[in-house]
N, C-alpha and C positions, 0 to 999 in steps of 0.2 A: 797608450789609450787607443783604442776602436775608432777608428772615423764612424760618424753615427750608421750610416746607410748599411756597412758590413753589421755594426753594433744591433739594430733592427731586422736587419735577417736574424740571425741569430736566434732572439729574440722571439718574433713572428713565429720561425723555423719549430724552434723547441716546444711552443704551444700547439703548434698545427701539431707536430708528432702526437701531446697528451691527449690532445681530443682523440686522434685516429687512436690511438691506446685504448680507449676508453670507448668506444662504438660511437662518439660524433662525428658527423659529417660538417665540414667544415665547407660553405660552397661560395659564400660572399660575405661580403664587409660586415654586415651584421650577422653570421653566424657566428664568426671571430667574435667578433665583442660581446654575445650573448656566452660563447665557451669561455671567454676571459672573464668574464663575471662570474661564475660557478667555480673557476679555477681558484680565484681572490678567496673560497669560502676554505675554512681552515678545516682538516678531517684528518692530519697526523700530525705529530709535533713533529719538528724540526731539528728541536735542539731538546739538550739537558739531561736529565736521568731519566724519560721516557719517553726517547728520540726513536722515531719510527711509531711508536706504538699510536692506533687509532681514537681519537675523542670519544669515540662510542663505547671502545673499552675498559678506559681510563675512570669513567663515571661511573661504570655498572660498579667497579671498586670502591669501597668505602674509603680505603686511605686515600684513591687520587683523586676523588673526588672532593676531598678536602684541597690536594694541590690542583686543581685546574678553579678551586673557589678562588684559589690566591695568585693562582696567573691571570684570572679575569679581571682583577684589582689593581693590574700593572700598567702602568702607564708607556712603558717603552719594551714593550713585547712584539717582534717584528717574525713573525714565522717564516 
């Protein structure tokens, strides 16, 4: 197991790189947590039979838009 403090870098590390990915500037304590909140919002699956593929895409489809009706019903869906 990670001593927390390494554990937090890490962590910290891996979101500061997504915002810079992504054209955020990250400059203080509240930029971080305004990118971390945007980052929590879900926009590709993660897992299953349409892992990678984007929510926007998924819906425009009529079959997966049936299955994202039945992943929003799930109670232990952890993306």
């Amino acid at each position: 197991m990670l001593p927390l403090p390494i554990f937090t870098e890490l962590v910290l590390g891996s979101l500061i790189d997504m915002a810079h990915s992504r054209d955020h500037e990250i400059i203080d304590v509240n930029s971080l947590y305004e990118f971390s909140e945007m980052a929590r919002v879900l926009t590709h699956l993660s897992f299953g039979k349409h892992k990678g593929e984007t929510i926007v895409d998924l819906a425009d489809s009529s079959e997966c838009a049936g299955y994202l009706k039945w992943l929003l019903k799930q109670d232990n869906v952890n993306p």
